[in-house]
Structure formats: structure tokens, C-alpha cells
C-alpha positions as CSV (number, residue, x, y, z in Angstrom):
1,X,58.0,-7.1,-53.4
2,X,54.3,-8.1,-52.8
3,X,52.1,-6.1,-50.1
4,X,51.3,-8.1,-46.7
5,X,47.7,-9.1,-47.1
6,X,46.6,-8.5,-43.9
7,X,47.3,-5.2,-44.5
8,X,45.4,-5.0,-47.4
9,X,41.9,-6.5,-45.1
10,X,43.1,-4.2,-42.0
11,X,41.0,-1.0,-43.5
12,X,37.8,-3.6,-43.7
13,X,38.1,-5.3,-40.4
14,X,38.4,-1.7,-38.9
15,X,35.1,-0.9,-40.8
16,X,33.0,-3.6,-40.1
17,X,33.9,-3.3,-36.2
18,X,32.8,0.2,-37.0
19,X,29.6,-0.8,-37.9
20,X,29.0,-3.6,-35.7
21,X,29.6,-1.1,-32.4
22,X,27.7,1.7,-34.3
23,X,24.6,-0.7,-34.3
24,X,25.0,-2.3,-31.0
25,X,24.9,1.6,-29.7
26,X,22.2,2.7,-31.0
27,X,20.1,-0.7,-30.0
28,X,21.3,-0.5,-26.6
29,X,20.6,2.9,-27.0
30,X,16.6,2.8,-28.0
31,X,16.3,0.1,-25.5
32,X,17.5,2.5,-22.4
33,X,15.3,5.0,-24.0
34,X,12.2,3.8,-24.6
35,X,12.8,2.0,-21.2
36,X,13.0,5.8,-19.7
37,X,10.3,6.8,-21.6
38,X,8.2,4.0,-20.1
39,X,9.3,4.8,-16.7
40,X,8.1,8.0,-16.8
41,X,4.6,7.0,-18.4
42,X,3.8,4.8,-15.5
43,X,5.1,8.0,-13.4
44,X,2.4,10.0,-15.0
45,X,-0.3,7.0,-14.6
46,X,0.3,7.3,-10.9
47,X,-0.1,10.8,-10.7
48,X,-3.1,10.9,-12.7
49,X,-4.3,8.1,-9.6
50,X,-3.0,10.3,-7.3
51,X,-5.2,13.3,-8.6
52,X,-8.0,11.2,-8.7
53,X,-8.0,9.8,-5.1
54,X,-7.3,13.4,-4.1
55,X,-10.6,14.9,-6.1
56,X,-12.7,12.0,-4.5
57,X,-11.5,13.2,-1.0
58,X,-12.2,16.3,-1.4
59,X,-16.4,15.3,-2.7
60,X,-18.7,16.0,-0.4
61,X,-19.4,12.9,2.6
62,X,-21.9,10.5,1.4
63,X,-24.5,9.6,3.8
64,X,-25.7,6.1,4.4
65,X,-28.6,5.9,1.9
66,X,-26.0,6.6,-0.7
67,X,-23.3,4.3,1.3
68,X,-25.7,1.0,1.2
69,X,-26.7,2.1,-2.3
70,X,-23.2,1.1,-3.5
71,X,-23.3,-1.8,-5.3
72,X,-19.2,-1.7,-5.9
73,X,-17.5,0.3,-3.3
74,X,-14.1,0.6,-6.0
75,X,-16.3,3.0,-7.8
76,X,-16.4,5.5,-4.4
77,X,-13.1,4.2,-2.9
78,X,-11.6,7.3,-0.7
79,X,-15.1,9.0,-0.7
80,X,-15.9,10.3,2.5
81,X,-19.1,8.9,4.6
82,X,-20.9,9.9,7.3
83,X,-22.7,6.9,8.6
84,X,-25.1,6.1,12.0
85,X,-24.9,2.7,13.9
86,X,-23.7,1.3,16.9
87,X,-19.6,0.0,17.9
88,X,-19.0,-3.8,17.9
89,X,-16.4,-3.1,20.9
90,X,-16.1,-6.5,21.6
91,X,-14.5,-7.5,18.5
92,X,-12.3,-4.8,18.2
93,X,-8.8,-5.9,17.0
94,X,-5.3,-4.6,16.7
95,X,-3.1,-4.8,14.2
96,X,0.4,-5.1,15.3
97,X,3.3,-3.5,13.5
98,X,1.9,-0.5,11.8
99,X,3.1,2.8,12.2
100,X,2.8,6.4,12.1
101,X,5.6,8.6,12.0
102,X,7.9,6.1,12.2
103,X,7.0,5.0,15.5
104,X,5.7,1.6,15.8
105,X,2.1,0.4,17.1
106,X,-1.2,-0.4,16.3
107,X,-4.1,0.1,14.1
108,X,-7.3,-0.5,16.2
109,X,-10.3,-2.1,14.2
110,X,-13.6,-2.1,15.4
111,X,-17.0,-3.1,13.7
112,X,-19.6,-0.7,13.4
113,X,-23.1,-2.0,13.0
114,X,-25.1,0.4,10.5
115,X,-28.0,1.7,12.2
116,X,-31.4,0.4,11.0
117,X,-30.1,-2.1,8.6
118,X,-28.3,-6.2,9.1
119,X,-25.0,-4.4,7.9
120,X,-21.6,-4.3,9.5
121,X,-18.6,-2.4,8.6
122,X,-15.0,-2.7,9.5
123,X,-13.8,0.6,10.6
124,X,-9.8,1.3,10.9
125,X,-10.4,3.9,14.1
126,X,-7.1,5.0,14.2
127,X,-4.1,4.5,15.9
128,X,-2.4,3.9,19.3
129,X,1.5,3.2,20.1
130,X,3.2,0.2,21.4
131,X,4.0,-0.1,25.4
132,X,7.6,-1.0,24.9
133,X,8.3,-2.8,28.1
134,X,5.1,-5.0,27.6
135,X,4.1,-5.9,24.1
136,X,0.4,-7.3,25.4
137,X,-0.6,-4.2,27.6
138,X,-2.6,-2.0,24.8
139,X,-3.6,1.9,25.7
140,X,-6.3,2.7,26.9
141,X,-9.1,3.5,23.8
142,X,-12.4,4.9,24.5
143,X,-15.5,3.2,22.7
144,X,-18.6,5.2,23.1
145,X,-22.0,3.0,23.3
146,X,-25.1,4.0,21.8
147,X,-26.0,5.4,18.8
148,X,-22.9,7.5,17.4
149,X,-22.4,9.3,14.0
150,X,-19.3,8.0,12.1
151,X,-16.8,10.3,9.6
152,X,-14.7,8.3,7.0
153,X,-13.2,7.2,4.1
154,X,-13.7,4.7,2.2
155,X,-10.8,2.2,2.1
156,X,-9.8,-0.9,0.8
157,X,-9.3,-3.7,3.6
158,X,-6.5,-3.8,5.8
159,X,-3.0,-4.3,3.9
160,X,-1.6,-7.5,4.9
161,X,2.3,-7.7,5.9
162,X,4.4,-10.7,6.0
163,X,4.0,-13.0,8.5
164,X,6.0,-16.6,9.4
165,X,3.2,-18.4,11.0
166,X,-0.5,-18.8,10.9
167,X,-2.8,-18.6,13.5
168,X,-4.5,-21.7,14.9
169,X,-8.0,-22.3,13.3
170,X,-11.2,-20.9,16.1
171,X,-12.9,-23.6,17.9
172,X,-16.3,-24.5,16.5
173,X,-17.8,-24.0,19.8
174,X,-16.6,-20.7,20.5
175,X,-17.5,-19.6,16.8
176,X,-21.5,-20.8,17.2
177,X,-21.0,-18.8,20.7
178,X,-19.4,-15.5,18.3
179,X,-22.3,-15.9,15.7
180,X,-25.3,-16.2,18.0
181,X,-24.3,-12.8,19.8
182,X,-26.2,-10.0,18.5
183,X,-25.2,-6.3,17.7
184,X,-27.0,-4.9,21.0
185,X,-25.6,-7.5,23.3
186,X,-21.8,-7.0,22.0
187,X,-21.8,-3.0,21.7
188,X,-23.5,-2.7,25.6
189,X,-19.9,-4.1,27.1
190,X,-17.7,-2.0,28.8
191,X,-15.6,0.5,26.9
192,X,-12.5,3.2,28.2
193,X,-10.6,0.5,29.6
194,X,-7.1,-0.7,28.9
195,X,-7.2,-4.4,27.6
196,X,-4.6,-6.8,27.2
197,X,-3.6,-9.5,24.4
198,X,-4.8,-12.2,26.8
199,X,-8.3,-11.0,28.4
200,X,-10.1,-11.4,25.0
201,X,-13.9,-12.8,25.4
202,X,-14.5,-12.5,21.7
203,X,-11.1,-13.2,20.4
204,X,-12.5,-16.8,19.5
205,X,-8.9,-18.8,20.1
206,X,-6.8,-16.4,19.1
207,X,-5.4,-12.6,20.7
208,X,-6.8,-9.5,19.9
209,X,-3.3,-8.7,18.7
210,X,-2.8,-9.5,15.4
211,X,-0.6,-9.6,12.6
212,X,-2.9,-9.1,9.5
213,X,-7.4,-9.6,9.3
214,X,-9.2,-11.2,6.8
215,X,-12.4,-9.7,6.4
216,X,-14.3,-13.3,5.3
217,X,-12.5,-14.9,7.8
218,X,-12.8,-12.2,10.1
219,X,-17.1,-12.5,9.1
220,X,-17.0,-16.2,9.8
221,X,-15.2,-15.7,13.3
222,X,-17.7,-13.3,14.7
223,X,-20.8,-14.3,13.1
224,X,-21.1,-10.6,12.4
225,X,-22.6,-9.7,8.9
226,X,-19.8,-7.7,7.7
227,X,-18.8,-6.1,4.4
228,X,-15.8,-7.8,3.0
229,X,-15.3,-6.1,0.1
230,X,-14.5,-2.3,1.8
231,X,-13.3,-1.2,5.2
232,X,-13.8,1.9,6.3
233,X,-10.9,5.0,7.7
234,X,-12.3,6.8,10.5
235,X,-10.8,10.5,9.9
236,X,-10.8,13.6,12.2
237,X,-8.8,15.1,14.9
238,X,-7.3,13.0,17.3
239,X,-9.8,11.8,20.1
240,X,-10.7,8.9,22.1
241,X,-7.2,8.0,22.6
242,X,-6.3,7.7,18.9
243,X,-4.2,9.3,16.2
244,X,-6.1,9.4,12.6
245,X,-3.0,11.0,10.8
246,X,-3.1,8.2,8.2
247,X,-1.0,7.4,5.8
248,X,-1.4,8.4,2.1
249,X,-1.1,5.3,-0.3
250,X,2.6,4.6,-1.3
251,X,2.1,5.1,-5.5
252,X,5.9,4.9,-6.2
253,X,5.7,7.8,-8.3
254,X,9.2,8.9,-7.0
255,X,11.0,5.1,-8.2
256,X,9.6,5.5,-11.4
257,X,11.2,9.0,-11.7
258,X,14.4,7.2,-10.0
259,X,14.4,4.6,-12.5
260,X,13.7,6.6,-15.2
261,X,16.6,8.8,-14.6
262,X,19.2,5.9,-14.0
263,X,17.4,4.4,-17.9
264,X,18.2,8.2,-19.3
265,X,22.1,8.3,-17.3
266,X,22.7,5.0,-19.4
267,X,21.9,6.2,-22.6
268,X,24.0,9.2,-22.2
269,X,26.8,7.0,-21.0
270,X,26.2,4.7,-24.1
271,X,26.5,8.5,-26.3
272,X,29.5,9.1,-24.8
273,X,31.4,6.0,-24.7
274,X,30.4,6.3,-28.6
275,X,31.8,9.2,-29.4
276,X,34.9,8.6,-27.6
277,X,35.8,5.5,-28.9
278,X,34.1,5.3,-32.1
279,X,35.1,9.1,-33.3
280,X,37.2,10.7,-31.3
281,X,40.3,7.9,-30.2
282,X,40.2,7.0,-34.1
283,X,40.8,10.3,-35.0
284,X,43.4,11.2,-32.3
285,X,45.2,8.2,-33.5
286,X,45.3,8.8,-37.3
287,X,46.5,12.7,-36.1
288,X,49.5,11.2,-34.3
289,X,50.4,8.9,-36.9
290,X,50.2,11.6,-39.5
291,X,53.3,13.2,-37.4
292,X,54.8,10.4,-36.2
């Protein structure tokens, strides 16, 4: 009587399913590891960023000589300065939707025109919270006037967050009005009072309240000639009615290490299923039907 064929191929199809598994595992398997392994380099990258914007914190505060000197502020960025001038307080801004501590409010803006020079610099001041009942009544902030020495960092310029709209262009008029006011004019107006979003004299069309600044647009609203490129982090205690308790810059460091270990969890899922069904099933199998 003549063997069943298919019995005869069975043995080969069982091997080459062996083999065809076997190299699917171990490409799925250097795939989630090098992707692991990549994870965890970028991890490292940000640390090394983090380390570096904590050693230029820590450096001694430049003074203005050196700040004006700067021909690319990236090369100092999160170096402290100590700079001399005069607050725009006029044109100071708030930027809606920021917080600190998880409560929500504002970041107040002001320029700061550098003493002796045609240079103005946006300083971030600090931080004031929301009045809940009225969204357009700000806190009151206190500006002093005259010449005033400035601690900082220096930052990039204001992160911008999502926003629906845009605001409506500034009237030509009122911008020739903005541009032909000078430094001393705009820093002698009244300070220590509590403004709203609708008495704005320099708000050129639009509120003081604001969503996100461009600094060129920002320039070209004001007339002002301010430094686009770098903004500046006012740091110290809390005073004049501000918090200064900022932020440190979200790196990620921990969803790399996240995604790393979910990368690393799949390979040693991929192992297991492996030896379970590729070794271990098999050999339970052929054990029973050795019994049986």
C-alpha cells in the first residue's frame, strides 16, 4: 500500500513555516530594537541640551557691552544679562493663556529701551493671573520710570500657541502715530495702574490682550527698534506684581524614555511569543504524541 504524499511533504511544510516565522522574528525583532535604541539616543541628546542650558545659566550675567556685542544671540541663549535702559510701558502686552502652576493667566511683555544706544528689547516680565469673573480687567503691574537696571535671561521669542483667528491688520494712521513716538515720550506715561483690554492708547487697532506676538510685526506696529531675533526673561523674586517662576523648556526627555521602553516591551513580547510557539508548543506536542 503506497504512503499518502502529503504525508510525505508535511515534515517540509512544518520546516519552512519554521523558518519563515524564525526570520520574520528576528526582523521584527532588530526593528523594535534599534527603534529602542534610537529612542534612547535622542533621550541622551536632550539631556546633553539640558546640561548645556543649565551650565549657561549658571555663567556669570553679561553686561550690556557684551549683550550688544552679540552678533548671534543662539550662541548665548539662557545667559544671564544685566542690562540699563528705560520701560516702553506703553506697549506692554499680555499674552493670554499661559500659565504657571497650572493656573491660567498671563505673560506680561514690555519693551525696554537699552540705555545709551537706538536698541530695544522685548522683555517677558513675568507673570500675573486671570480675573475670572472679567477676562479684560488685568492686575494691577507696577512699571517703574526712569532709568532702571534689568536681570535676565536670554530667551528665544515668545512661543506661539494655536489660535483660530487672526487679528485685524493696524491702521496706517495709527502705525505712523506708534512709530513717530519716541522712547522718552512712551516710558514717562503713567505706571502702577490696573489696565483693561479696552483702554489701550498704543494698542494700534488691536487689545493689549493677546493670543501670541510677532516680534517683526510687533517692530512694525510700534515703530520701536526692537530686536527680533531674542527676547529677553526677566528673573528674580517676585515683585512689582509679578511671578518670575518660569517655566523650564519641555525637552521630552521623559517620552523618549516612555517610547523607548514600550520599543524594548515589544521585543520581549516578540522573544516570547517565539519561544512559545516556535519551541516550546512543538515540543509539548511531539511529547504527547509520543504517549498517545
Amino acid at each position: 500500500m503506497s504512503a499518502d504524499p502529503s504525508e510525505a511533504t508535511r515534515p517540509h511544510r512544518r520546516a519552512g513555516r519554521f523558518w519563515l516565522v524564525t526570520a520574520v522574528a528576528l526582523l521584527t525583532l532588530a526593528a523594535t530594537v534599534s527603534l529602542g535604541r534610537w529612542q534612547l539616543s535622542r533621550a541622551a541628546q536632550k539631556e546633553a541640551l539640558q546640561a548645556e542650558i543649565d551650565a549657561s545659566k549658571s555663567l556669570p550675567p553679561l553686561d550690556q557691552e557684551a549683550f550688544l556685542a552679540l552678533g548671534d544671540a543662539a550662541t548665548a541663549m539662557h545667559r544671564p544679562v544685566r542690562l540699563h535702559g528705560l520701560w516702553l510701558a506703553p506697549h506692554t502686552v499680555y499674552l493670554d493663556n499661559r500659565q504657571m502652576h497650572g493656573v491660567p493667566g498671563f505673560y506680561v511683555l514690555t519693551p525696554f529701551a537699552l540705555e545709551g544706544t537706538e536698541q530695544t528689547v522685548l522683555i517677558q516680565r513675568g507673570w500675573i493671573q486671570r480675573n475670572f469673573t472679567d477676562r479684560t480687567k488685568l492686575e494691577a503691574i507696577e512699571t517703574p520710570s526712569g532709568l532702571v537696571e534689568v536681570t535676565a535671561r536670554i530667551a528665544p521669542p515668545p512661543a506661539h500657541l494655536l489660535e483660530l483667528g487672526k487679528a485685524e491688520p493696524a491702521a496706517p494712521a495709527a502705525s505712523a502715530a506708534a512709530a513717530s513716538a519716541t522712547p522718552a515720550a512712551t516710558a514717562a506715561a503713567p505706571t502702577g495702574a490696573a489696565p483693561t483690554a479696552a483702554a489701550t492708547p498704543d494698542a494700534v487697532g488691536s487689545s493689549r490682550i493677546r493670543q501670541n506676538l510677532g516680534l517683526e510685526a510687533f517692530r512694525a506696529e510700534t515703530g520701536l527698534p526692537l530686536r527680533i531675533d531674542v527676547s529677553l526673561q526677566q528673573t528674580g523674586p517676585a515683585s512689582e506684581g509679578l511671578q518670575r517662576e518660569w517655566p523650564a523648556p519641555a525637552l521630552g526627555v521623559e517620552k523618549h524614555y516612555g517610547y523607548a521602553f514600550q520599543w524594548f516591551g515589544l521585543s520581549a513580547l516578540v522573544v516570547l511569543l517565539y519561544v512559545w510557539f516556535q519551541l516550546i508548543a512543538p515540543f509539548r506536542r511531539a511529547r504527547l504524541a509520543r504517549r498517545g
